[in-house]
N, C-alpha and C positions, 0 to 999 in steps of 0.2 A: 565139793568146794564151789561150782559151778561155772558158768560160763568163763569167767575173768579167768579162770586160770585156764581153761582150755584154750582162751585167747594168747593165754602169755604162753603158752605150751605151742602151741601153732607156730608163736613169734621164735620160737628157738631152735625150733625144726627151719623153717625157711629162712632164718638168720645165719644156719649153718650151710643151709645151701647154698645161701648166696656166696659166705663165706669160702666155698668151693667144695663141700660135701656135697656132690653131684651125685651120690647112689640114694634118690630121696626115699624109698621103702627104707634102707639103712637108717638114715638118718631120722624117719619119722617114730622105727622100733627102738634104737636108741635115744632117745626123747622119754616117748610115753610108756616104755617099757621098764625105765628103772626104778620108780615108785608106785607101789599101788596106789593109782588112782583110779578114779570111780567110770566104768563104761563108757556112761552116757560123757563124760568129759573130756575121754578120749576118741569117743567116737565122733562131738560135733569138731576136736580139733583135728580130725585127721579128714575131717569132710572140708573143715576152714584151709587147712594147707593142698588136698588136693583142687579142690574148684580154685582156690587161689593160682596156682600153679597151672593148670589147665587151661586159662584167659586170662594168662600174665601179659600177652600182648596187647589185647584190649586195655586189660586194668591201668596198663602202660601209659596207653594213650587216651585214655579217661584222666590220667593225674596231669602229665603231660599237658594238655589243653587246657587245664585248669590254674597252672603257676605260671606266676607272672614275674618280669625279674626276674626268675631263678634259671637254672640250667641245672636238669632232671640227674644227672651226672652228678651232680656235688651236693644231694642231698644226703646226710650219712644212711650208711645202711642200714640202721636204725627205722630212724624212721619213713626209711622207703619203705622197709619191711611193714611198718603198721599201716600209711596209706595202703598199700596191697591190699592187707589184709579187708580194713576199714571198706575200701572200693570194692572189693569183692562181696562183703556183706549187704552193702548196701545196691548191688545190683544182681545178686542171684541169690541171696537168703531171702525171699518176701516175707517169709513169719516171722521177722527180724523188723521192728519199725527203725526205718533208716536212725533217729536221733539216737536210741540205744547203741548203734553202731558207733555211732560219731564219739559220744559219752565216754564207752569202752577204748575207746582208741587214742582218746587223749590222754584218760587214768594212765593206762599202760604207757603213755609216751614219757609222762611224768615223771614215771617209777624209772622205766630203761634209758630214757630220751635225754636231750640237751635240754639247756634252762626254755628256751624259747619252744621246744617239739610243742609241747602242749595246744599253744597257742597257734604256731603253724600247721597241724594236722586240723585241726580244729580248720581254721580258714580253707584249708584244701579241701577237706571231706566235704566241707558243707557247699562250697563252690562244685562239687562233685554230685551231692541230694539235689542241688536245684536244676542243673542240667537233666540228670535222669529226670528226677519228677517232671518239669517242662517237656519231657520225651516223650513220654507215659501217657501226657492228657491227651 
């Protein structure tokens, strides 16, 4: 199926965490364990929810810095959950070109998200590439 669903498989796993399924080994084998899905699909989303998970602090404070008017708090979990995701590929996936990341992240927002996620992920990720890349040079 490929990456999209490994993204939207990641987004369920860490949507339940948030949700307070705090045993994440549990919650990432119940995920990717109830349909045969293809290795490589589960392996990059169990890599996307661990590195996600592991520099959630950073990731934090990488979105954080970047919304304006808002209060990090009252973004639904939704799509906190796909910034995360979205911030994380775009600063520790490099074989990932950051716009792929952004791209995937708005579809998915679309699909799970409110009328507006699209457009607001979109704005945050991409205020999120220009810092990093500015960091980079």
């Amino acid at each position: 199926m490929g990456r999209r669903l490994a993204r939207e498989l990641a987004l369920k796993v860490l949507y339940r965490f948030e949700e307070g399924d705090t045993d994440l080994p549990s919650a990432i084998h119940s995920v990717l364990e109830t349909k045969k899905y293809q290795t490589q699909d589960k392996d990059f989303s169990k890599m996307l929810v661990e590195k996600t998970m592991g520099n959630l602090e950073e990731i934090d404070e990488k979105i954080i810095k970047v919304i304006k008017n808002w209060e990090y708090d009252r973004i639904c979990v939704v799509d906190k959950t796909i910034l995360r995701m979205g911030t994380c590929e775009i600063v520790y996936f490099d074989d990932i070109p950051p716009q792929i990341s952004i791209n995937e992240a708005i579809e998915i927002g679309k699909k799970y998200g409110g009328n507006d996620s699209g457009r607001f992920i979109n704005g945050v990720l991409d205020a999120i590439r220009k810092n990093y890349e500015g960091s980079n040079n």
